[in-house]
C-alpha positions in Angstrom: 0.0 0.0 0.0 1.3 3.5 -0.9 0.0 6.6 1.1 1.3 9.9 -0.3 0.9 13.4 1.7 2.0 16.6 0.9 0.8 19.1 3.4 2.1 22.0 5.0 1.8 24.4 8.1 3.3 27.5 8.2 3.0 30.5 10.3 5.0 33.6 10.1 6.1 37.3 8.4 6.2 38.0 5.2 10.2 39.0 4.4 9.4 41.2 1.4 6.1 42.4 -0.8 4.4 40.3 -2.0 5.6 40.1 -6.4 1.9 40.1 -8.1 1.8 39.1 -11.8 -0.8 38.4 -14.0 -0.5 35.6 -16.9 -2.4 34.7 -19.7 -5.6 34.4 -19.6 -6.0 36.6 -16.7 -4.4 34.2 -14.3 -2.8 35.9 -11.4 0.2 34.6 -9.1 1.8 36.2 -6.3 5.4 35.1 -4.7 6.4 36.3 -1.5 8.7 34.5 1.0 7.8 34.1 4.9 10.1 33.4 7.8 9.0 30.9 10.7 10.6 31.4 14.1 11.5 28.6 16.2 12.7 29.1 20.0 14.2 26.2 21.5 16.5 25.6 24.9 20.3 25.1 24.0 22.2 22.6 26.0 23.2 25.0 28.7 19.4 25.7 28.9 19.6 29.5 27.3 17.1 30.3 24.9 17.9 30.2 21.7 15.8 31.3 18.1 16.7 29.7 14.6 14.6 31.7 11.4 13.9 29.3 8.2 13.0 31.3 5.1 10.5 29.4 3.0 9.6 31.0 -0.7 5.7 30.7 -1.5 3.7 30.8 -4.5 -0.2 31.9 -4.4 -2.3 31.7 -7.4 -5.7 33.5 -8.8 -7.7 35.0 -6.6 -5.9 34.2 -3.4 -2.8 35.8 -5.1 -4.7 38.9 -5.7 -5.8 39.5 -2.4 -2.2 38.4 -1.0 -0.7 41.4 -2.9 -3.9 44.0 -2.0 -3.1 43.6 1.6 -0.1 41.6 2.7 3.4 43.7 2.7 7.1 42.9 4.3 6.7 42.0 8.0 3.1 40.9 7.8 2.4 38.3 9.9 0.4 35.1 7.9 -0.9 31.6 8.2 -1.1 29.4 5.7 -2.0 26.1 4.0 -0.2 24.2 1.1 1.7 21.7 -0.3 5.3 21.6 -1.4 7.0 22.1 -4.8 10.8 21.5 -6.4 11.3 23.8 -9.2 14.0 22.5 -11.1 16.0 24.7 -14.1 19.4 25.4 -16.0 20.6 28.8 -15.2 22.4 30.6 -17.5 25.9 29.2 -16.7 24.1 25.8 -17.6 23.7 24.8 -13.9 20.9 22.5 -13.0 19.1 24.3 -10.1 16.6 23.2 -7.8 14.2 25.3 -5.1 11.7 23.7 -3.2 8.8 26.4 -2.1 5.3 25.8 -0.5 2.3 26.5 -2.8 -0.8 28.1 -1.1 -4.0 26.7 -1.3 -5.3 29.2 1.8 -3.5 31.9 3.5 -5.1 33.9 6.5 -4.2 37.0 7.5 -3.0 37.4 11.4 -3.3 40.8 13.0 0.0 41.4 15.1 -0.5 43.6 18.4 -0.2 47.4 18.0 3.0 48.5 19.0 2.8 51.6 21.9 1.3 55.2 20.4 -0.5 52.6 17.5 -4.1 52.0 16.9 -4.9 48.7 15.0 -6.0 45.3 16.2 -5.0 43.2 18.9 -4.6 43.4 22.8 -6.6 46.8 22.5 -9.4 45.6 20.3 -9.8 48.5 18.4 -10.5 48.5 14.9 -7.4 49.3 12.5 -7.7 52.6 10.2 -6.5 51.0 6.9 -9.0 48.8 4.7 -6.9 46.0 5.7 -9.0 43.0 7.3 -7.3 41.9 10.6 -8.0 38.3 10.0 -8.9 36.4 6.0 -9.2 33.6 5.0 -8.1 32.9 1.4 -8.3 29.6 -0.6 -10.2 26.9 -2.5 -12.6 25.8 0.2 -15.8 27.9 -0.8 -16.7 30.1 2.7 -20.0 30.1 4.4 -22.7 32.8 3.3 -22.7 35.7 5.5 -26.7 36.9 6.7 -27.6 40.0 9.1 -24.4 42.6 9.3 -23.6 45.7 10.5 -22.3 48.8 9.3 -18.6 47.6 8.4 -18.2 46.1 4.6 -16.6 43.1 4.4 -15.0 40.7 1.7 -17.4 37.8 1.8 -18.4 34.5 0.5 -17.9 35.6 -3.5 -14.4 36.1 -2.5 -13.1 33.2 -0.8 -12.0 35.3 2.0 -13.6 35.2 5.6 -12.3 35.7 9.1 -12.9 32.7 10.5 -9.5 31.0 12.5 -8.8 27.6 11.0 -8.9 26.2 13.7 
């Protein structure tokens, strides 16, 4: 018996804009990187931090909503699977990169830092059009009823702000 899985988990900030192109036939694709902290105990039991830098690759609509609102040092969550892009430079070097392909990506507020107003510990609302939490993907969201005065990007979307969890 064979059982293939290719899934990942990643949380962390966005290292640099997000790159938003648009192919043919109206097909857009974003590629932004992310780094993922991990805090561990050395030896001598001092605390110590190693950063990975993973690439990532988003495509239609959540790669157009990736490059409306994410920018460098935007925190993220997201969903995928992994990929190994493989290529002859120009030097005629076979190349390889492995990145994680996006299938949903939400959006994480971070805490205000002191003399900022914006989501988080406070719990006021930020002043940018930003959403403080969306969810982006392939799994179709739930229809929003009733409201309230703030817009928000529904249903037609893709994008919610529900946790994933």
């Amino acid at each position: 018996m064979s059982l293939n899985v290719n899934h990942v988990i990643l949380a962390g900030n966005l290292t640099r804009d997000p790159e938003l192109r648009t192919l043919a036939a109206d097909r857009a694709v974003a590629n932004f990187a992310i780094a993922v902290n991990r805090r561990y105990k050395g030896p001598e039991g001092d605390l110590k931090e190693e950063v990975t830098f993973v690439e990532v690759e988003a495509w239609g609509r959540t790669a157009e909503v990736v490059g409306q609102y994410l920018t460098k040092g935007s925190p993220c969550y997201l969903e995928g699977r992994l990929k190994l892009d493989a290529w002859t430079d120009k030097d005629n070097q076979k190349r390889t990169r492995l990145k994680v392909v996006a299938e949903t990506v939400q959006f994480l507020s971070r805490a205000p830092r002191p003399g900022e107003s914006g989501t988080g510990a406070s719990g006021t609302e930020p002043e940018h059009d930003e959403p403080a939490a969306a969810v982006l993907g392939t799994r179709p969201a739930p229809a929003r009823t009733g409201g309230g005065s703030k817009a928000r990007v529904g249903a037609a979307t893709g994008v919610t702000d529900e946790p994933p969890f």
